[in-house]
Structure formats: structure tokens, C-alpha cells
N, C-alpha and C positions, 0 to 999 in steps of 0.2 A: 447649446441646446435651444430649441423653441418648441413650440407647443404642438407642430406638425409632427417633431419627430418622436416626441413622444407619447403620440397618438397611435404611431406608426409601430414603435417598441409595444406597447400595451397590445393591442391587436394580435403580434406576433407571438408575445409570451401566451395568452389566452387559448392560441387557437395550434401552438407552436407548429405553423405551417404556413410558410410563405403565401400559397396560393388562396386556402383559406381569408386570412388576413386581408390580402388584398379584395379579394370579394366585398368582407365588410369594410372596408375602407373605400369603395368604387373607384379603385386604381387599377392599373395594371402590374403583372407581379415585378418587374424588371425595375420601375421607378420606386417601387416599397425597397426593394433588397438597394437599391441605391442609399436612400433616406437611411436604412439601419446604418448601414458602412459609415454615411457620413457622424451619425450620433456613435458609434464605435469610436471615428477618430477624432471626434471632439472630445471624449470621455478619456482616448487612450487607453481603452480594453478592450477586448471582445464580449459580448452582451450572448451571442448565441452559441454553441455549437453545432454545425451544422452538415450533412454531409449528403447525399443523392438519395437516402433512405429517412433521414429523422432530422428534428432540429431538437434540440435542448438548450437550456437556459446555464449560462455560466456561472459560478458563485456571484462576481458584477450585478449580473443580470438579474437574480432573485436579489440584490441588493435593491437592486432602480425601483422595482416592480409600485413598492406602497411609499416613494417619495411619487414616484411621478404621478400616481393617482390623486397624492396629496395637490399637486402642484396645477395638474388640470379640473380637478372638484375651485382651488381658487380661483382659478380663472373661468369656470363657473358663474362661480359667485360673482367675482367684479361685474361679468358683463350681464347677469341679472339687475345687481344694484343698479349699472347705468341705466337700463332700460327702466326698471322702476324711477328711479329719479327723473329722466325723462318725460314719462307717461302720467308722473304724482304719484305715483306707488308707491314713496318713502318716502321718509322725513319728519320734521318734530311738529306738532301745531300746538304751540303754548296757552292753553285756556285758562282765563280766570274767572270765577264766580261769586258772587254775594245773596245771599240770602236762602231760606229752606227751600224756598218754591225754584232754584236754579236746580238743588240738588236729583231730581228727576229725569230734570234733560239734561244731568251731563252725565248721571249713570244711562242713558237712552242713549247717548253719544259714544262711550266709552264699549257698551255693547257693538254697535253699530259698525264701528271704526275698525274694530277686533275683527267680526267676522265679513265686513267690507273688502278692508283695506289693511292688512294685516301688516303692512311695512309701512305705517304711518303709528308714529307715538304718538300720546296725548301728553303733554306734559300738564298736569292740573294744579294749580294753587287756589286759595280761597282769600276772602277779605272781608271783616266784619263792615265794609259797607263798601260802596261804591266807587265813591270819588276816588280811591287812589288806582282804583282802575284805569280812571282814563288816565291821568298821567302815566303811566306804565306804557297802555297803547300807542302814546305820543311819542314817547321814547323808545317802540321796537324792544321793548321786555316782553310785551305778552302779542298775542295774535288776534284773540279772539277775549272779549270781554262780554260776561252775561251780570247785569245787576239794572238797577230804576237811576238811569243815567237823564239828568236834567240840560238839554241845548247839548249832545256834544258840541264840540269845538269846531271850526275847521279843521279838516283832516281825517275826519271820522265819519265814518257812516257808519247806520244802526236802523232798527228795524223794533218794533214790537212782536215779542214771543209769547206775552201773555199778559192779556189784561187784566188791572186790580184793582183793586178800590180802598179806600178806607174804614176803616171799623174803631169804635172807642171800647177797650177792653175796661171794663168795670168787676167791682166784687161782687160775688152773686148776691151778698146785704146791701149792696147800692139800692139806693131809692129808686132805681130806673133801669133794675136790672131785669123786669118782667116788659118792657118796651120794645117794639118790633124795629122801630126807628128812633135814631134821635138827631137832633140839628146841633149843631156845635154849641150855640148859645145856651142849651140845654145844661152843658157842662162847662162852660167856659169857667165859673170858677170853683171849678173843684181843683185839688191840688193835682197833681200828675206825677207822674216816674218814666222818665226819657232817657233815651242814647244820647252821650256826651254830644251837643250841638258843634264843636268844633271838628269831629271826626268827618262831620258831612251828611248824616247821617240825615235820610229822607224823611222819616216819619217826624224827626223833630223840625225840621225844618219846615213842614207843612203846619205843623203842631202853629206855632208862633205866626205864620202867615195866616192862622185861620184865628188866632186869636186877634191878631192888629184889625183883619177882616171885618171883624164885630166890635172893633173899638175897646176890647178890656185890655189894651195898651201893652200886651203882651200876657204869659200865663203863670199860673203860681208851678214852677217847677221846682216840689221838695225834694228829687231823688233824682241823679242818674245814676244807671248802671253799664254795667261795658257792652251785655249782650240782649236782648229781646228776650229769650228764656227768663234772666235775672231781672229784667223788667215785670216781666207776667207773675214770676213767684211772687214780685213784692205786690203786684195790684192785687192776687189772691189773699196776702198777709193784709192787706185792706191800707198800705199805704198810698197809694193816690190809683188814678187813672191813667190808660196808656193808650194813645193812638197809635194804632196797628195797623195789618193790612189785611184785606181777604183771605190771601192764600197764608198768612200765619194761624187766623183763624182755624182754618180747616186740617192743619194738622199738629193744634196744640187742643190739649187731652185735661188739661188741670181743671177740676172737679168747681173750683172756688173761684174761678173767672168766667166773665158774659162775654161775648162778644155783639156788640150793636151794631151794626150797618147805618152808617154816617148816612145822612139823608142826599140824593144827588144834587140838589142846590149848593150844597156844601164842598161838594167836592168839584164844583163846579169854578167855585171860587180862589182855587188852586191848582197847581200842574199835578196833571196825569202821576200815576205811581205803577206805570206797565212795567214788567220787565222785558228787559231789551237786548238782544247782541250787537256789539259793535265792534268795529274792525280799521282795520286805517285805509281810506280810499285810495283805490286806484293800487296796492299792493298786495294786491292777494295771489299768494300762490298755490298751486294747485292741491295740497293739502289741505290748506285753509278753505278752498271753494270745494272740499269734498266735507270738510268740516260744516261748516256751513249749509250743505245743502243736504248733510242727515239730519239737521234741527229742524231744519224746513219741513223737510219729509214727514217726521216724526210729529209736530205740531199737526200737520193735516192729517195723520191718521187716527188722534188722539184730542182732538179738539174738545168734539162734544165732553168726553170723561173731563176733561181738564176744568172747561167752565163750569163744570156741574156745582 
């Protein structure tokens, strides 16, 4: 059997009328009644019967009818998927994220992608920070990487998606919690509560560069905690201070913390804390550049709200 003939058969049962059939098939009736014969003797049955007045369908016959629909709906299908894989129209694009202010653009992504590009998956995972992102990207585990990546490497290219700044989250009983601004030296020695330093973790990492920055030889760090939430609970419980970021500011809600906007001299004195997508150069396929270019998209329609 192949897929002419039983095109040919389908037609016939539908319309059980050679001349018919032929019509919707745009052949002429003598090479249809040939094609049955031949799928007749490739099966070894009779499929029709047929005589100067009527055709009817054989028991055979009503047997074929919802295989062979089965079998040309699959071949359908294949030559869909090829053309979508083709054209980018399917496929997996592995995203990874770090932090609350990604969570926006990858539910703005995940919309996007759905009603886009509907034979493209997002496969999503997350990471309480950064850095093991990029190893990930290195190694062809992930596709796409959104977190406040410092020099990728070679091999990676990256973009800023949104820009942030620094902030010192204080107790609202801080001595310096009615201040519009403060400069690091302001706080340098007060105690603090940071993200475990060996994770990678941005905010501490700037934390320590801004203390050597002013000479207090490093910072008094009484507390890490695992996550930024469980950082901000303790600076509310009035155990130390936490260098944070803008956009954590803007969607933490706890009643018993400040957030201060770091003076820009100061944050001048260290690397940028934007968030960023990166990718691995020169390997992007066509998923990944439709990936890619609904963030794009989405950032420029959404800018202004974003900075606000």
C-alpha cells in the first residue's frame, strides 16, 4: 500500500462512485479504477463491489476505511512537523532565570510563545542566582539565560533587559530610615544579613567591593540566609542591613523594612547589577531567535511601566 492508494480508496468509499471520486481526486476515472485494483491485489481482497449500476463497500472494505484515515491524518502530521522544524515552528527553547524581576518576562514570554508559536516549548527552570547559569549555557543545558551576569565569558553573548540599581534595605527603627538617599559609608558599619558569598551571589558580591571601596577592610556580615525574601524578613526582625536591588524593592510589600536608593557615586564604584539575556554565540536557532525577539519586543512595548 502507499499513500496514493489510499487516497484513492477513501474517495471511492465516500462518494461510492468511481466518476465522482475521480473528480475529487483531478484524475481521470480509468487510472482511479486502476490504483483500486492495484491496492485490491496488494491486500488480496476485494475492497468494492461493484457492478454498471452501484459500487458498495466489502466487509474488507469497511474494515480499511478508519485505518487508512488513521494512517494518512499521520502522514499529516509528519509533513506538518517537518515543515514546522523547518520554518522554526517547533522545538524545545531551554530558558533559565534568576531573580523576581525575570519573573515578568518569562510569564510575557511564555504568553507570547503560546499564542505565536504554538509548536515551540519553553522548557523553564529557575536558580537562586546567577552564576550557574552561565556554566549551564557553556555546556548546551540551557538556551537562553535571564539573571545580572558579570563579563560573560567568551562564547556568550548578552544584552541588557533591564536596568537596576542598588538599594540598602534597613528597619524602619533604623536611624536612617526617614533618608531619601544614602552613600555606603553611611552604613558601612552596621552589621548586615547577605546571600551565602560562595553561591555567587550579586548583591553580596557588590556588598564587599563597596566595603574594601571605602576602606572598612570588608563588612561586619552577622547572618546569611539562602534567599532575599529570608534576608528582608531578618533586616525587618532588625538583625542587620541588606543590599538589595531596585526591582526587589518594588515588589517587596514587608511593612518593617526601608528601602534607600544607594547614592549614584556609589554605585558607580562597582559593576552594573542590569538584568540580562544571554545566549551562546553564533548558535542560535530558530526558536531561540523567535525566543529572543518576543523579549525584545515585549521590553519595547513595556518600557516606560517597567522603569517607573
Amino acid at each position: 500500500m502507499n499513500v496514493r492508494q489510499l487516497q484513492a480508496f477513501l474517495a471511492v468509499a465516500e462518494h461510492l462512485h468511481f466518476g465522482r471520486a475521480a473528480e475529487q481526486l483531478f484524475m481521470a476515472q480509468a487510472p482511479l479504477s486502476r490504483t483500486i485494483q492495484a491496492l485490491e491485489g496488494d491486500l488480496g481482497t476485494r475492497l468494492f463491489e461493484r457492478n454498471t449500476r452501484s459500487v458498495s463497500l466489502t466487509p474488507a472494505g469497511r474494515a480499511l476505511i478508519e485505518p487508512a484515515r488513521q494512517v494518512l491524518e499521520a502522514v499529516a502530521c509528519a509533513e506538518t512537523a517537518v515543515r514546522a522544524a523547518v520554518s522554526g515552528e517547533s522545538g524545545i527553547v531551554r530558558v533559565e532565570f534568576c531573580g523576581v524581576a525575570a519573573h515578568p518576562l518569562v510569564a510575557a514570554l511564555s504568553r507570547a510563545m503560546r499564542a505565536d508559536h504554538p509548536g515551540i516549548r519553553l522548557d523553564l527552570t529557575s536558580q537562586a542566582v546567577s552564576r550557574p547559569t552561565i556554566r549551564r549555557l557553556l555546556d548546551e543545558e540551557v538556551d537562553v539565560g535571564l539573571g545580572r551576569f558579570d563579563n560573560p565569558p567568551p562564547g556568550l553573548d548578552s544584552e541588557v533587559l533591564i536596568a537596576d540599581s542598588l538599594v540598602v534595605a534597613v528597619p524602619r527603627t533604623h536611624r536612617l530610615a526617614g533618608s531619601q538617599v544614602v552613600g555606603f559609608q553611611d552604613v558601612a558599619s552596621e552589621p548586615f544579613v547577605s546571600l551565602p558569598y560562595a553561591t555567587g551571589s550579586v548583591t553580596t558580591d557588590r556588598l564587599w567591593r563597596l566595603g574594601y571601596a571605602h576602606g572598612a577592610g570588608g563588612v561586619n556580615n552577622v547572618q546569611f540566609a539562602p534567599d532575599t525574601f529570608s534576608c528582608l524578613a531578618l533586616v525587618g526582625a532588625e538583625v542587620g542591613c541588606h543590599l538589595a536591588l531596585r526591582s526587589v524593592a518594588r515588589t517587596t510589600t514587608n511593612p518593617n523594612v526601608v528601602f534607600l536608593p544607594l547614592a549614584q557615586r556609589e554605585c558607580e564604584l562597582v559593576p552594573d547589577v542590569h538584568l540580562r539575556v544571554a545566549w551562546r554565540s553564533g548558535a542560535t536557532t530558530l526558536p531561540v531567535e523567535a525566543a529572543l525577539g518576543h523579549l525584545r519586543r515585549h521590553l519595547r512595548q513595556n518600557r516606560p511601566a517597567v522603569a517607573a
